[in-house]
C-alpha positions, 0 to 999 in steps of 0.5 A, a space after each residue: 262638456 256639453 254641445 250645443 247644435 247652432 239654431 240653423 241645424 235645429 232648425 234645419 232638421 226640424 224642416 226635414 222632419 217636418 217634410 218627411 212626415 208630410 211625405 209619410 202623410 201623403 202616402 197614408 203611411 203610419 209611423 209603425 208601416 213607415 219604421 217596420 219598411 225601413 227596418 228601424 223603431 217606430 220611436 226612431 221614427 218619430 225623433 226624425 220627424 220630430 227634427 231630433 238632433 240625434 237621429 243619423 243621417 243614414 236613418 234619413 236617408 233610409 226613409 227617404 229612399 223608402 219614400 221615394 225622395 233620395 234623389 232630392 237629399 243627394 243635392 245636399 252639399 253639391 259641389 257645384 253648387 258651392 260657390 264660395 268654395 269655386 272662387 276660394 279653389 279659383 283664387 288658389 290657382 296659379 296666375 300662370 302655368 309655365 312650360 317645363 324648362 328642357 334642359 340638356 344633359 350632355 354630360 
């Protein structure tokens, strides 16, 4: 059975490719110098810029870091930043904390 990647994954690899190849750009990196600095293929390489669904998030990284750009991927599912998640954990809370009961063990 295949698996399809919803359109807002594709979509969203697509960008960080997109912006890692502007990235790549700017520093006057070819593909090969970029893919050799980061010990992976040229053709690797390209499948991430190129937003391939199977490039691995650790390939992405590596070449962010290479780039200079880790410290911008590490917002990535921040969780202070996730505010639905801080009203589901809030609503799970108890209402009231109550005080442990002393209790005398006088047998």
């Amino acid at each position: 059975m295949a698996i399809t990647t919803p359109l807002e994954v594709t979509s969203a690899t697509q960008r960080l490719g997109g912006n890692i190849r502007v990235a790549r750009v700017r520093r006057r990196l070819s593909q090969e110098e970029l893919a050799q600095a980061c010990g992976i293929t040229r053709k690797t390489l390209y499948a991430l810029e190129k937003g391939a669904p199977g490039a691995t998030i650790a390939t992405a990284f590596t070449v962010l870091w290479k780039l200079g750009l880790l410290d911008t991927a590490l917002a990535l599912a921040d969780p202070d930043a996730d505010e639905h998640g801080k009203i589901l954990e809030a609503a799970s809370r108890p209402k009231r904390v109550r005080r442990p009961v002393d209790s005398d063990n006088d047998f």
